[in-house]
Residue frames relative to the residue before (quaternion, step in Angstrom):
aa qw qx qy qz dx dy dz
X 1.0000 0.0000 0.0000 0.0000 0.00 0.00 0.00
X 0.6392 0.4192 -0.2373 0.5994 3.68 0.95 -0.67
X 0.8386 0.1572 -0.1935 0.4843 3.77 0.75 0.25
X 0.0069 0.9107 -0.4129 0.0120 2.77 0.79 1.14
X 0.6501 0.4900 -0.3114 0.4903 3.66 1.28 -1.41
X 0.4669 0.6147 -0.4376 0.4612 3.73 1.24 -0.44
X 0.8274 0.3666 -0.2215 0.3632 3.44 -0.17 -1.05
X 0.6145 0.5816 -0.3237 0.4234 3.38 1.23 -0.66
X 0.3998 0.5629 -0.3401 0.6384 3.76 1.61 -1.03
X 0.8756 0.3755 -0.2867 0.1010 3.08 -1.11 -1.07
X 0.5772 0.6810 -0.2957 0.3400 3.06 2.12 -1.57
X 0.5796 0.6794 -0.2509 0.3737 3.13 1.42 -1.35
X 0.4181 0.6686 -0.3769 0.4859 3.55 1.25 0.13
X 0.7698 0.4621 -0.2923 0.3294 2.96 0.37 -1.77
X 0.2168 -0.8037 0.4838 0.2702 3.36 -1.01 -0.07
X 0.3780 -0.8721 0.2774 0.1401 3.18 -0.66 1.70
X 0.7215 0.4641 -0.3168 0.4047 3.04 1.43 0.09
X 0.2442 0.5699 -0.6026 0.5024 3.34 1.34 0.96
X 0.6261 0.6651 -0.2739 0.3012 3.38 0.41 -1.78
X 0.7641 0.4239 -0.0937 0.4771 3.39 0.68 -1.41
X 0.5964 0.5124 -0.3522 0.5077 3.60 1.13 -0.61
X 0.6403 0.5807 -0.3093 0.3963 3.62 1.15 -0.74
X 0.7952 0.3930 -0.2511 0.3874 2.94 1.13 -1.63
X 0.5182 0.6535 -0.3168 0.4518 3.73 1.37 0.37
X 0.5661 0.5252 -0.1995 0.6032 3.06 1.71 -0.95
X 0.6954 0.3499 -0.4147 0.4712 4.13 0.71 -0.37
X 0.6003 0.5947 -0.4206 0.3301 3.64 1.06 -0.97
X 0.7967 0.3450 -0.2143 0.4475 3.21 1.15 -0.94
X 0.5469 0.3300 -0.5778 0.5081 3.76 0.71 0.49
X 0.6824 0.3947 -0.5166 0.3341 4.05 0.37 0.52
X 0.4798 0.6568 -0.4067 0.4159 3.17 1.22 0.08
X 0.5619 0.6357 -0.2202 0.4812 3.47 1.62 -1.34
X 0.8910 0.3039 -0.0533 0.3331 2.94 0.77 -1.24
X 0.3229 0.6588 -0.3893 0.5570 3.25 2.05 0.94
X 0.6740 0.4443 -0.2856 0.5165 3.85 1.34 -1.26
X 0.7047 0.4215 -0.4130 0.3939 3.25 1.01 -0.72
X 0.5126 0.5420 -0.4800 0.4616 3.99 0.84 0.10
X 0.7112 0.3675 -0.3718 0.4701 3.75 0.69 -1.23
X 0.6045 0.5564 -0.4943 0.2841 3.52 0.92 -0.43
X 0.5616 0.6389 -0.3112 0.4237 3.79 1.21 -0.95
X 0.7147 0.5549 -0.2900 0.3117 3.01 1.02 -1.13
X 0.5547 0.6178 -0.2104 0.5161 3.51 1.61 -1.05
X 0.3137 -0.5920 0.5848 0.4574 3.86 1.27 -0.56
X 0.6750 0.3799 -0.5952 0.2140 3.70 -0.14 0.54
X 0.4998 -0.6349 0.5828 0.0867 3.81 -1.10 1.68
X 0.7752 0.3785 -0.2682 0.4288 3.38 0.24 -0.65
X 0.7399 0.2671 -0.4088 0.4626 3.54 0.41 -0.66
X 0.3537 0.5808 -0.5141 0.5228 4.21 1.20 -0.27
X 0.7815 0.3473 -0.3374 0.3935 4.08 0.23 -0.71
X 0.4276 0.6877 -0.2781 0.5167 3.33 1.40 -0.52
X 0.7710 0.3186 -0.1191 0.5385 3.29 -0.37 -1.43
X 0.6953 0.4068 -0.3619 0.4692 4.19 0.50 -0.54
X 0.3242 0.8505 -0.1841 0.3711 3.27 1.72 -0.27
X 0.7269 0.4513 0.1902 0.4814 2.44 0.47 -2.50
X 0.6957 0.4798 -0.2520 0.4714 3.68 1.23 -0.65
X 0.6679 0.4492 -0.1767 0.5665 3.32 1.31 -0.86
X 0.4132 0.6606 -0.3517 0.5189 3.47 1.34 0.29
X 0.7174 0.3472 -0.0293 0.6033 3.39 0.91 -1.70
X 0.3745 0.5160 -0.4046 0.6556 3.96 1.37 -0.26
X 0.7279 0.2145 -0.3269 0.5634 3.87 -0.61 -0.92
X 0.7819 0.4764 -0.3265 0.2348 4.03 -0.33 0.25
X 0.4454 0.5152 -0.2487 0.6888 2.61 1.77 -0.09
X 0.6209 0.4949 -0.3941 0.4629 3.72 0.53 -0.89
X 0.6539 0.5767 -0.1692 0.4596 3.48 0.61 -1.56
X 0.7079 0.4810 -0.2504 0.4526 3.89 0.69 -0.82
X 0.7621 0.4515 -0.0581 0.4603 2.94 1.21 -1.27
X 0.6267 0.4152 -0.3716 0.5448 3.66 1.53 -0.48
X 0.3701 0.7045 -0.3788 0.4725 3.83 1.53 -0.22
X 0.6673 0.4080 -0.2821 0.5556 3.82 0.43 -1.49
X 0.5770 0.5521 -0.3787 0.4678 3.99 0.43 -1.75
X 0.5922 0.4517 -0.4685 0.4751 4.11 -0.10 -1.46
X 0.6858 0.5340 -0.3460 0.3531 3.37 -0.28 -2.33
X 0.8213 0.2645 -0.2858 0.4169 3.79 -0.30 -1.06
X 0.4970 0.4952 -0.5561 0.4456 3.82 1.03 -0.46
X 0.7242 0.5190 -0.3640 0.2715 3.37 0.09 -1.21
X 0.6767 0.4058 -0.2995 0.5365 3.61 0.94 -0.92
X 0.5556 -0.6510 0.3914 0.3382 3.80 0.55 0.39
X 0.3752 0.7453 -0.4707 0.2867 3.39 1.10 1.00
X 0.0319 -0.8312 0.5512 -0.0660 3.60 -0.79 0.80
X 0.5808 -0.5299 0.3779 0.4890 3.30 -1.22 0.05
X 0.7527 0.4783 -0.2835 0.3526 3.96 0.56 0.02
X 0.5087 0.6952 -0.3641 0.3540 3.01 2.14 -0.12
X 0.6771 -0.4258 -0.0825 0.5945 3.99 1.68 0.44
X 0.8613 -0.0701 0.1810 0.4695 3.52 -1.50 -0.43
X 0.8381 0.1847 -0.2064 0.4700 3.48 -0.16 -1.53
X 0.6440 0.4439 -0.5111 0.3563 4.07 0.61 0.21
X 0.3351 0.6318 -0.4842 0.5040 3.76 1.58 -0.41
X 0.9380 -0.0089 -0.2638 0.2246 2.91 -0.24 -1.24
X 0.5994 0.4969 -0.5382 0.3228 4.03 0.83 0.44
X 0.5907 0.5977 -0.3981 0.3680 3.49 0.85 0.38
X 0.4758 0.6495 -0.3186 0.5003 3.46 1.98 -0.93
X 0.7271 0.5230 -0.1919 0.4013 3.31 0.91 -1.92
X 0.7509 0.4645 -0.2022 0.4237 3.49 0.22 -1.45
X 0.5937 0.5216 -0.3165 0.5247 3.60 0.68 -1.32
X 0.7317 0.4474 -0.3425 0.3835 4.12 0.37 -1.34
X 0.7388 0.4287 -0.2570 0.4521 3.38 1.23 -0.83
X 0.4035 0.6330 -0.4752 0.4590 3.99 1.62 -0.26
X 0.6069 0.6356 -0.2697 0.3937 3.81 1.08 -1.22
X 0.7515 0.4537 -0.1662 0.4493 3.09 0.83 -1.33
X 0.6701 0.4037 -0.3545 0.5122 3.72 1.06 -0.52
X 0.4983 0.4606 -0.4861 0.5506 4.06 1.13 0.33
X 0.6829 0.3728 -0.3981 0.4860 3.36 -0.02 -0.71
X 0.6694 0.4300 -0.4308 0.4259 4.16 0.34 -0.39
X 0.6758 0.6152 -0.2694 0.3036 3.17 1.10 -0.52
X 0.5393 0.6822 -0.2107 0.4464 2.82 2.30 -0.94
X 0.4980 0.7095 -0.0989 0.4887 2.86 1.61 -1.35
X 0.7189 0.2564 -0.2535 0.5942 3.67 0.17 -1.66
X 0.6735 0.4722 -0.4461 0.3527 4.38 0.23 -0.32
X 0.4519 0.6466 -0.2741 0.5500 3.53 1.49 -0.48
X 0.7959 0.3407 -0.1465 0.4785 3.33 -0.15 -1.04
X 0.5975 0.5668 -0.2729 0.4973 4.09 1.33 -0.91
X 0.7783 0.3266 -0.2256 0.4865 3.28 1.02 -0.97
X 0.6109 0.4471 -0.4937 0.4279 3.73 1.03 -0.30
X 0.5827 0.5125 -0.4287 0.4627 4.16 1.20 -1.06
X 0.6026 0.4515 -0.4970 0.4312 4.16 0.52 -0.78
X 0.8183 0.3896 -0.2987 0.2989 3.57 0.88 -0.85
X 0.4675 -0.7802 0.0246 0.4150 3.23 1.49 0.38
X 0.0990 0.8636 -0.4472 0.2107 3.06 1.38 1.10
X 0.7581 0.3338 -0.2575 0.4976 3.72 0.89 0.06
X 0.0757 -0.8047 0.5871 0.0452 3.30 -1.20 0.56
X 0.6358 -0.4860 0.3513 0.4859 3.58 -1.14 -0.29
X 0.5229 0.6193 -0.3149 0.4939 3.36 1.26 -0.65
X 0.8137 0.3797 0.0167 0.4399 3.43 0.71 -1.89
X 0.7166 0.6083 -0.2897 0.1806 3.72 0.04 -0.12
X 0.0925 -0.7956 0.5609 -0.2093 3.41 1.11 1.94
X 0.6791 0.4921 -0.4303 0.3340 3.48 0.83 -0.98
X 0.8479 0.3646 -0.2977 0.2439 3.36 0.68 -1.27
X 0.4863 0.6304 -0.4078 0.4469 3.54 1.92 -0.09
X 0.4929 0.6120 -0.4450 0.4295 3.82 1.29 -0.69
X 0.6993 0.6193 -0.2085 0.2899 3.77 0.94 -1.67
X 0.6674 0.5244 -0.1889 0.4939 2.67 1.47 -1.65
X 0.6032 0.5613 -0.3822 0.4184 3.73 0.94 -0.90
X 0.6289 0.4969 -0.3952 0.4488 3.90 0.89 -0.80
X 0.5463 0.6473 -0.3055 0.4350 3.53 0.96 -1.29
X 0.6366 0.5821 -0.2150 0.4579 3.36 0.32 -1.07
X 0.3916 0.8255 -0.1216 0.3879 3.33 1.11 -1.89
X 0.8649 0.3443 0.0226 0.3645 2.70 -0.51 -2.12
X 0.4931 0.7206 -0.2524 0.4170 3.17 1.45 -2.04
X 0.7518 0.3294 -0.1867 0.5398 3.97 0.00 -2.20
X 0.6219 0.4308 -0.5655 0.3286 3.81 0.19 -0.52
X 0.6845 0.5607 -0.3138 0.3443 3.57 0.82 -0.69
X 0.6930 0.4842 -0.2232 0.4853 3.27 1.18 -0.77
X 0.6472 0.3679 -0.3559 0.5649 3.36 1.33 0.38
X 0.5915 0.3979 -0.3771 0.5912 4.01 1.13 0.11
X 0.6498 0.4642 -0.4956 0.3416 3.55 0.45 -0.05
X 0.6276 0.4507 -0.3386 0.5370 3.62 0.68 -0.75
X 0.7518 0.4636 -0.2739 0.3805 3.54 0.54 -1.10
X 0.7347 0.2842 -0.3114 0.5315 3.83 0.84 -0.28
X 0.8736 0.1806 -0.1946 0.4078 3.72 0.68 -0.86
X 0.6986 0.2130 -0.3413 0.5917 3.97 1.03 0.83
X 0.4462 0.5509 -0.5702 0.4150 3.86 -0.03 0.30
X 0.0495 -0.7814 0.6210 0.0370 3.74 -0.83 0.56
C-alpha cells in the first residue's frame, strides 16, 4: 500500500500467462480430485487412483510453469532482496510452490495406499482428509493469483 507505483512497475514483469496456465492447471487437478473422492465413495479404488493420478499430473505443471518464472527471475538477477514487490512475490509464491509438493506428497500417499486397497466406500477419511488439503492449496492460489499478478 505504501508502494504502490513500485508494485505496479514490477508486476508488469510477471508473466501472466504462466500465471494463468497454472491457475487452470490447479482448478483442474481439484476438479480431478473431487471424482477421485466420489470415486472412493462408490468403492471404486482404481478409478480414485486414476483421477489422483491425473491430479498430480496437473501438480507436476504447475511445478514446471512456475519453476520456469523462478529460473526467468534467477537469471535476471532477481531475488528476494532485490526490493519490496519481489520480497514479497517470491516470499508468497515460493511458500505456496512448497505447499503444492507437500500435497502432492500427500495425493502419492493416499494413490498408493487406495491402489493398495486401503480405502473403501465405508472407509475413506484418508482420501477426503487429502483431498481437503488439495483444495487448501487450490483457494490459497486463487487468492495469490489475482492478488500478485492482476490487482493494480
Amino acid at each position: 500500500m505504501n508502494n504502490v507505483e513500485l508494485f505496479n512497475e514490477f508486476q508488469q514483469n510477471l508473466d501472466r500467462q504462466a500465471a494463468l496456465i497454472n491457475t487452470f492447471a490447479l482448478i483442474t487437478s481439484s476438479y480431478f480430485v473431487v471424482r477421485a473422492v466420489s470415486a472412493i465413495r462408490e468403492g471404486n479404488s482404481q478409478h480414485c487412483v486414476r483421477w489422483l493420478l491425473a491430479a498430480l499430473v496437473m501438480g507436476v505443471v504447475f511445478l514446471v510453469v512456475k519453476g520456469g518464472e523462478y529460473s526467468h527471475h534467477l537469471g535476471e538477477g532477481i531475488n528476494l532482496s532485490t526490493n519490496t514487490f519481489y520480497m514479497f512475490y517470491i516470499s508468497l509464491t515460493f511458500f505456496h510452490f512448497m505447499h503444492v509438493i507437500m500435497g502432492m506428497v500427500i495425493l502419492a500417499a493416499v494413490a498408493i495406499k487406495a491402489q493398495k486397497g486401503g480405502y473403501s466406500a465405508a472407509e475413506h477419511t484418508g482420501v477426503e482428509t487429502g483431498a481437503s488439503y488439495w483444495h487448501m492449496v487450490d483457494l490459497l492460489w486463487l487468492i495469490l493469483f489475482p492478488l500478485v499478478y492482476v490487482m493494480r
